[in-house]
C-alpha positions as CSV (number, residue, x, y, z in Angstrom):
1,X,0.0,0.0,0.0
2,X,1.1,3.3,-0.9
3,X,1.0,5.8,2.1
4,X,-0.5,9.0,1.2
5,X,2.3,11.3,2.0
6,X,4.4,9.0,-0.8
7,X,1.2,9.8,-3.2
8,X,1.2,13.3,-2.6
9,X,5.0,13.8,-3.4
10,X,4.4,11.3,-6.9
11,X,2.0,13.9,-7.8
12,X,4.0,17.0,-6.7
13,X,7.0,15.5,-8.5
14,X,4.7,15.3,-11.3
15,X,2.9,18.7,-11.2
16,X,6.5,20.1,-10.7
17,X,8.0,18.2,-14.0
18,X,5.1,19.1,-16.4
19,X,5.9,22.7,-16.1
20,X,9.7,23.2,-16.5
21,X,11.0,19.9,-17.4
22,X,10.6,17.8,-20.7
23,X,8.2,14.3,-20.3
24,X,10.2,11.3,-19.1
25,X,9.8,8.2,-20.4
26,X,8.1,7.1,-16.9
27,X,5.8,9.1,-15.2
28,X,3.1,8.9,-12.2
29,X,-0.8,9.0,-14.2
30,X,-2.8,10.9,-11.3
31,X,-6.0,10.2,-13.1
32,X,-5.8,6.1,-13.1
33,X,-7.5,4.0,-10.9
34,X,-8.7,4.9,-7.5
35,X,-5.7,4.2,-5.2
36,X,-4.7,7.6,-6.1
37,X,-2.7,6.5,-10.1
38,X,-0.4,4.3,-11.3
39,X,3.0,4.0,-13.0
40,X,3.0,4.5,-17.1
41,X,5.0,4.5,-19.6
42,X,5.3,7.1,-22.8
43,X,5.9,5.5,-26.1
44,X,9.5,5.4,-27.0
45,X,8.6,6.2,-30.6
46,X,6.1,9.3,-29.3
47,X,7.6,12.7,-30.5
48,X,6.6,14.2,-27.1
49,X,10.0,12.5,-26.0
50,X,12.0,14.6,-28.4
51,X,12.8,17.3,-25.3
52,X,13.3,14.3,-23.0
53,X,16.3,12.9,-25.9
54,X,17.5,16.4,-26.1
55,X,17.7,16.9,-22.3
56,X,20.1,13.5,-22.3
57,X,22.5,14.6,-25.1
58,X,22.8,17.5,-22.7
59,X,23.7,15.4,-20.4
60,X,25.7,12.9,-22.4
61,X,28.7,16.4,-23.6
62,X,27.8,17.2,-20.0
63,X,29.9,14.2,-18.6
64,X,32.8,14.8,-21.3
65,X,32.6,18.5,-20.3
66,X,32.9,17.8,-16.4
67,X,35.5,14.8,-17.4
68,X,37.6,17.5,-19.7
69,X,37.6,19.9,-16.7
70,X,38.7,17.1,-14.3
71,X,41.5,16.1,-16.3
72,X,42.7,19.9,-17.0
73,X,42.4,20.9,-13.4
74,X,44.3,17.6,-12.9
75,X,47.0,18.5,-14.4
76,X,47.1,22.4,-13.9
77,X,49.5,23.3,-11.1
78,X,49.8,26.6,-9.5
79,X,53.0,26.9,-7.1
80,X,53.0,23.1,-6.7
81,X,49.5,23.2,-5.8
82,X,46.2,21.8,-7.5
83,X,42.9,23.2,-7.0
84,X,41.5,20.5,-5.3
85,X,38.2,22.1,-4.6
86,X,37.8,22.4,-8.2
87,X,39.1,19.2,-8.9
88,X,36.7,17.4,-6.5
89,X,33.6,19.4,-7.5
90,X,33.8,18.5,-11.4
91,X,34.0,14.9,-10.4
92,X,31.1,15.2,-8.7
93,X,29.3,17.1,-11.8
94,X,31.1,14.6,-14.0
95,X,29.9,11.5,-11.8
96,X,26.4,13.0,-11.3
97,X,25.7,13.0,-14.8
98,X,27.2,9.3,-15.2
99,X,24.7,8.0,-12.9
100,X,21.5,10.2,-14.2
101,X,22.6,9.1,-17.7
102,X,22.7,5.5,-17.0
103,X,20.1,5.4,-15.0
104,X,18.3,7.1,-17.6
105,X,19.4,3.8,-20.4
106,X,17.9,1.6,-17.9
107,X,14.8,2.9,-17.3
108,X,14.5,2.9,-21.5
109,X,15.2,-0.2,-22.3
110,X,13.3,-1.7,-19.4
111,X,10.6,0.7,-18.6
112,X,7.8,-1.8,-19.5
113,X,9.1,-4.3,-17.1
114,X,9.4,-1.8,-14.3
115,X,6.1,-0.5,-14.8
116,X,4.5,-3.8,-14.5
117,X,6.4,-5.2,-11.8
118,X,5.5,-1.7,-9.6
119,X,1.8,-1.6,-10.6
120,X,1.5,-5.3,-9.8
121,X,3.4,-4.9,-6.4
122,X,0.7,-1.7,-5.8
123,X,-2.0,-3.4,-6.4
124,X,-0.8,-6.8,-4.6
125,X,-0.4,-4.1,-1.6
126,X,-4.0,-2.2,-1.3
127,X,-5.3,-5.7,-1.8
128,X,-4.0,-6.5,1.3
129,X,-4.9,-3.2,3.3
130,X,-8.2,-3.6,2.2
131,X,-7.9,-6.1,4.7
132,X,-6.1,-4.5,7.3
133,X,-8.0,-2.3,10.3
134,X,-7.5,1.2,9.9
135,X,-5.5,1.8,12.4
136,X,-2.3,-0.4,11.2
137,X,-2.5,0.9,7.4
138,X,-0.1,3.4,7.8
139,X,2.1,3.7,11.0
140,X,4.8,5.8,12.0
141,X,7.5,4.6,9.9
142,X,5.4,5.2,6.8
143,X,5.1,8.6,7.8
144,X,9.1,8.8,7.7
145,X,9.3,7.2,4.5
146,X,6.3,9.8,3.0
147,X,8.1,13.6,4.7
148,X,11.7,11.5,2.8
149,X,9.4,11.8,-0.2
150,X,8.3,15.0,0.2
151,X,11.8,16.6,1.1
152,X,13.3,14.7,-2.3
153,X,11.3,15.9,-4.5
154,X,11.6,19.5,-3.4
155,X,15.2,19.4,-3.0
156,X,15.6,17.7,-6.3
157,X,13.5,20.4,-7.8
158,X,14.7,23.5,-6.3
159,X,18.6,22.5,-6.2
160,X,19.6,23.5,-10.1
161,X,17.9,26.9,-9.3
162,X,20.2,27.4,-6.1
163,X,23.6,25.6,-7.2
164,X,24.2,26.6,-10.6
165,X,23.9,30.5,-9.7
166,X,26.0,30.1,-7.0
167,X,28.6,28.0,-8.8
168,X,28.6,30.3,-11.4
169,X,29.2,33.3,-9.3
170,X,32.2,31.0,-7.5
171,X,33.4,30.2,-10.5
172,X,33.2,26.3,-10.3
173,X,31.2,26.0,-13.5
174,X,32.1,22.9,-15.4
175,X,30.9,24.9,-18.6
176,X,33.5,28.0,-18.2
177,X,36.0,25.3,-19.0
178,X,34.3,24.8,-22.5
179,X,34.9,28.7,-23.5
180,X,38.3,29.0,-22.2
181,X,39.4,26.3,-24.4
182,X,37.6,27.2,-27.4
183,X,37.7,30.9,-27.1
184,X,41.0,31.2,-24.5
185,X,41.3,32.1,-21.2
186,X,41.2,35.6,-22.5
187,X,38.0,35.4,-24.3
188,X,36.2,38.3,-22.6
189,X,38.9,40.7,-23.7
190,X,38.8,39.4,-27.5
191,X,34.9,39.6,-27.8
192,X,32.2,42.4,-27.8
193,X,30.4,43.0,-24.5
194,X,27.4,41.5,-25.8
195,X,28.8,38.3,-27.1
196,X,30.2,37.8,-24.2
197,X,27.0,38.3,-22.4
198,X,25.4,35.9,-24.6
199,X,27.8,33.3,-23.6
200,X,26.8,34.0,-20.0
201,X,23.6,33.3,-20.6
202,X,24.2,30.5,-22.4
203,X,26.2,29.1,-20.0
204,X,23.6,29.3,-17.1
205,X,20.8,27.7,-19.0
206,X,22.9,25.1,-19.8
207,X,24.4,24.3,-16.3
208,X,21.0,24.5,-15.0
209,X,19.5,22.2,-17.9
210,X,22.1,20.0,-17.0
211,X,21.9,19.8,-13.4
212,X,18.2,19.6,-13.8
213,X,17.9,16.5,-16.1
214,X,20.3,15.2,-13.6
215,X,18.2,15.9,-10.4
216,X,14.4,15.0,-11.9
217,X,16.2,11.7,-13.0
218,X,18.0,10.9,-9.1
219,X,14.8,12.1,-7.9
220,X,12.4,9.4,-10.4
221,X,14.7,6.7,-9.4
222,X,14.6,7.7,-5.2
223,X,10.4,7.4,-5.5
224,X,10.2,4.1,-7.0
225,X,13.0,2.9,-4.5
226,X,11.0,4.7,-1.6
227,X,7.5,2.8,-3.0
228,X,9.0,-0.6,-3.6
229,X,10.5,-2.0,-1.0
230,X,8.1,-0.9,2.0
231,X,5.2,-2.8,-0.3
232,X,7.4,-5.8,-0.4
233,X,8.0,-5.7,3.3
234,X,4.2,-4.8,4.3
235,X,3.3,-8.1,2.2
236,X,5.7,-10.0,3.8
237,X,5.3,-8.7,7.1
238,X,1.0,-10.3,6.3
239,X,2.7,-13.6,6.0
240,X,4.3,-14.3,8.9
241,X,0.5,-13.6,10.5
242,X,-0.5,-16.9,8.3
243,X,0.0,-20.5,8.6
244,X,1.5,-22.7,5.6
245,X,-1.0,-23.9,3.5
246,X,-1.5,-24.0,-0.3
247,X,-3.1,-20.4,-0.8
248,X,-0.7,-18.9,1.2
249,X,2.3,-20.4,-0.6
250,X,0.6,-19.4,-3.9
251,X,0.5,-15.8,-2.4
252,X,3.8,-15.4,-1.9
253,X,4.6,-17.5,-5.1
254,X,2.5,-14.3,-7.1
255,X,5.5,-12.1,-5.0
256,X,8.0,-13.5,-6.2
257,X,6.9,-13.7,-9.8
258,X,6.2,-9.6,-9.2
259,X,9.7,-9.6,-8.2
260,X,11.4,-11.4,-10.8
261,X,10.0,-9.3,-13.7
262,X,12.5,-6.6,-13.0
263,X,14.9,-8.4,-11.3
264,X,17.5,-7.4,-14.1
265,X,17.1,-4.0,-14.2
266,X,16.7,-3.2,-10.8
267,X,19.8,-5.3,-10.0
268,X,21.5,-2.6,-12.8
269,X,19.6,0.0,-11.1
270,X,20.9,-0.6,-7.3
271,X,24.4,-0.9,-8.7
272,X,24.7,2.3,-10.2
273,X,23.3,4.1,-7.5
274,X,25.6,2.1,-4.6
275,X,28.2,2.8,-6.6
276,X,27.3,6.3,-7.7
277,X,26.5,6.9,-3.8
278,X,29.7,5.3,-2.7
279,X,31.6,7.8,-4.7
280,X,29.8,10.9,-3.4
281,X,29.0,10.4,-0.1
282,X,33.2,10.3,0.2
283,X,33.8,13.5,-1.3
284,X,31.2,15.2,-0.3
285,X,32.7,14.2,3.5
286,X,36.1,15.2,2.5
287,X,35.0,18.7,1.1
288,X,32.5,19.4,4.4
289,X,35.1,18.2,6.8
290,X,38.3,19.5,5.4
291,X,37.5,22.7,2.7
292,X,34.9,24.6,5.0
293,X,36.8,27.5,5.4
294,X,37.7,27.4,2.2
295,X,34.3,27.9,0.2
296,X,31.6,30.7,0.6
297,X,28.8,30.4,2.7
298,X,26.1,29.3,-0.3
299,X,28.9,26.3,-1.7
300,X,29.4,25.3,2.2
301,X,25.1,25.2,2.6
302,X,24.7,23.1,-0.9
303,X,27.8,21.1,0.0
304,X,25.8,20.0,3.2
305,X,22.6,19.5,1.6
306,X,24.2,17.1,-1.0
307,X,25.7,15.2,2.2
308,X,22.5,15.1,4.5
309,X,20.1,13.6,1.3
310,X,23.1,11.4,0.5
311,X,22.7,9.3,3.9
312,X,19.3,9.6,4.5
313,X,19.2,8.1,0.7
314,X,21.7,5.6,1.7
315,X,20.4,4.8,5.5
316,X,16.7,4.7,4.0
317,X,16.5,2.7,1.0
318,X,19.3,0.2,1.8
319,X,18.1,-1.2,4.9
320,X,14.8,-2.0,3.7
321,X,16.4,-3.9,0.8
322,X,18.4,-6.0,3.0
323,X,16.0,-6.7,4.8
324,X,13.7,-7.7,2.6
325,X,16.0,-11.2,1.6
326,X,16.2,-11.7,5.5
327,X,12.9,-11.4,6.7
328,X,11.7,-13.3,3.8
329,X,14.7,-16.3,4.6
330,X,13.1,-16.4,8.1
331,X,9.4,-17.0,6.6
332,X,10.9,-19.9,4.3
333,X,12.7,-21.1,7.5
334,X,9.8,-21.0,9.6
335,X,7.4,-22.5,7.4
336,X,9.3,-25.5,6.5
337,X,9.7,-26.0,10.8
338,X,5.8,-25.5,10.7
339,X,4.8,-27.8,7.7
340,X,7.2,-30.5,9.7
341,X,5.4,-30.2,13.1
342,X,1.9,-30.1,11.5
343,X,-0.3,-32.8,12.3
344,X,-1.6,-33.5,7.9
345,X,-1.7,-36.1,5.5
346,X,2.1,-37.6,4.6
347,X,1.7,-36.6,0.6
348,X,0.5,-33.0,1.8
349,X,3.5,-32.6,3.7
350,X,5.8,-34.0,1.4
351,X,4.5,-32.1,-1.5
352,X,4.5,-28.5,0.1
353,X,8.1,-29.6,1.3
354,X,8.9,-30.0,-2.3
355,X,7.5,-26.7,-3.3
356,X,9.3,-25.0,-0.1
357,X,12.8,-26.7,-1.4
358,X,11.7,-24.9,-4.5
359,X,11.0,-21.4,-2.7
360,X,13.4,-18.5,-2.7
361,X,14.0,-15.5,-0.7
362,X,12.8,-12.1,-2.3
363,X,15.9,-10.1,-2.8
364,X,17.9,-7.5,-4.5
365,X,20.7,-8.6,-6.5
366,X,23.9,-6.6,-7.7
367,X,26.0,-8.2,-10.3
368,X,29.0,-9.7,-9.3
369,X,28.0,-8.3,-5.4
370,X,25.1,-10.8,-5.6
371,X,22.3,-10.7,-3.2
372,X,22.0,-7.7,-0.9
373,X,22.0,-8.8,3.0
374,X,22.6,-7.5,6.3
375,X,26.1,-8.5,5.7
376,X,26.3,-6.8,2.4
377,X,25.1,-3.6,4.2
378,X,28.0,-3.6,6.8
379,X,30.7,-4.0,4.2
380,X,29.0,-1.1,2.2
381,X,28.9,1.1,4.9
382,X,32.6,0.0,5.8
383,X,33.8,0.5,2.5
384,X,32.3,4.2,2.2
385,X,34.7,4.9,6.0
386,X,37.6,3.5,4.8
387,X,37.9,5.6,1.3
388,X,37.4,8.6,3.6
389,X,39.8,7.9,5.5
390,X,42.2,6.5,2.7
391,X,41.6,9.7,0.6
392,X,41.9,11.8,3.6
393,X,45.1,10.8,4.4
394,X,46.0,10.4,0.6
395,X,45.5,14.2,0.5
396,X,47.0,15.0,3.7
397,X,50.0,13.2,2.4
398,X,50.6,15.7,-0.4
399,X,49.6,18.1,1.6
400,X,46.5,19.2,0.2
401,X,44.6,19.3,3.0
């Protein structure tokens, strides 16, 4: 079941998006059905989309753009020093737009099977609340998954409006780098006034273009990882109320099959964005902790922002996805102790212990990382401390710090 608050920030987000940003290929239909809309898909031949293939070549020369400016500021040195702050911030840029831009080819080629996997999973969840009392439909922890909603879709939309003038102003524009290496680094001196004003203003609109593509897509891909794995737990969570028997089995045997029609792409999905997260949420500690007094106050407030949604993302979503292969591994478990104590017929019992042997956990899988678990959360969370600390001391070692 879909909390309200969760609704009401799938129909901001899409209020929000029909007015300044192009029509994605996945988007929230307020008008379907009466649990408050569903999931759709636009047609991948539909010429509506033509803004939405524009907006990712944007982002596509985006990355080589933020790349270019990486490697330059690389290798620039100024009295043996680089400019770190500059360096870190257009790997951010350039690893933002990686992760919006693949995220963006996985939701295209497999944005059928993600819609029906998420409508199913909705509907397979207000089937069960119907059944629920009132009272224990939505509880407190819904609520903190519905204001996470709310706060991601309004920092995801107000962020390019805020960072870009800022960074501009700072001069940490991944786009400046574009002029002064077409143009020169003395560019505003060669040109008229006016041309040179027009390259301002082309410049803004396509940083904030940029960084907008890149926040609506981070921002699709945080609501349908907010909605899905609270439904899988609230359906698991009716199960262990139920003893073994064939309907029951069959119930969670309609899961699973929910499950495993995106199984693929949401395994390429969590990937990107572990990886993606892992990346930020270590330099975005090493520039709060260590540049402070370094940037202006506005860099220092975004720079925070970025860090705060970055582990509430990362402490929200991945702790429901691990423990939906545990919680699930205890029902299995508990069944098969229950369907081996119960008091029924000897082909009964050996035939749902056949199916059970059959019966897998409902889980999130990562390539080569394989199934997400508790374990798997640990290491994560261990990895992200120890390249802080390694590139801390990495920087402090040339002193750069």
């Amino acid at each position: 079941m879909a909390n309200k608050l969760t609704i009401s920030a799938l129909k901001l987000h899409t209020k929000i998006s029909s007015y300044h940003s192009p029509p994605y290929i996945i988007y929230w239909d307020i008008k379907s059905t009466t649990s408050g809309g569903k999931y759709c898909v636009n047609s991948k031949k539909s010429g509506t989309l033509l803004p939405w293939y524009l907006s990712n070549i944007i982002v596509f020369g985006g990355i080589f753009v933020t790349g270019g400016n990486f490697v330059t500021l690389s290798l620039t040195h100024n009295n043996n020093q680089i400019p770190i702050i500059s360096v870190l911030f257009s790997l951010s840029m350039g690893i933002l737009g990686l992760f919006a831009f693949g995220v963006n080819l996985v939701f295209f080629y497999h944005a059928d099977e993600y819609i029906e996997s998420l409508n199913g999973l909705i509907r397979y969840g207000n089937n069960i609340a119907k059944k629920l009392p009132q009272r224990k439909r939505e509880n407190a922890s819904d609520k903190v998954v519905g204001i996470f909603a709310l706060w991601t879709v309004l920092l995801a939309t107000t962020l390019p409006f805020v960072v870009v003038p800022f960074q501009w102003l700072a001069g940490y524009d991944p786009t400046l780098w574009v002029f002064n290496f077409v143009l020169g680094n003395n560019f505003e001196e060669i040109l008229w006034p006016a041309v040179c004003t027009m390259l301002y203003i082309i410049r803004l609109v396509l940083s904030i273009a940029y960084l907008t593509e890149i926040s609506r897509t981070i921002c699709m891909m945080c609501l349908i990882m907010i909605l899905e794995p609270p439904l899988f737990f609230l359906c698991l969570q009716q199960f262990e109320n139920e003893l073994l028997d064939y309907p029951v089995l069959h119930k969670y045997m309609d899961l699973c099959r929910i499950r495993n029609i995106n199984v693929k792409p949401c395994g390429q999905i969590t990937g990107i964005s572990m990886a993606s997260a892992f990346v930020m949420t270590t330099l975005a500690h090493v520039g709060c902790l260590f540049y402070w007094d370094r940037l202006s106050a506005p860099l220092i407030g975004c720079l925070v922002g970025a860090t705060m949604f970055l582990d509430c993302m990362v402490h929200t979503v991945l702790p429901w996805v691990t423990k939906l292969y545990d919680m699930s591994s205890r029902l299995i478990h508990k069944w098969r102790k229950q369907n081996a104590g119960m008091d029924r017929r000897a082909w009964k019992r050996k035939h749902l212990e056949m199916l059970l042997k059959g019966t897998r956990p409902i889980a999130f899988k990562v390539g080569s990382v394989g199934t997400l678990k508790e374990e798997t959360k640990l290491c994560y969370f261990q990895s992200i401390l120890n390249a802080f600390c390694d590139l801390a001391m990495t920087l402090d070692g040339i002193n750069l710090l």
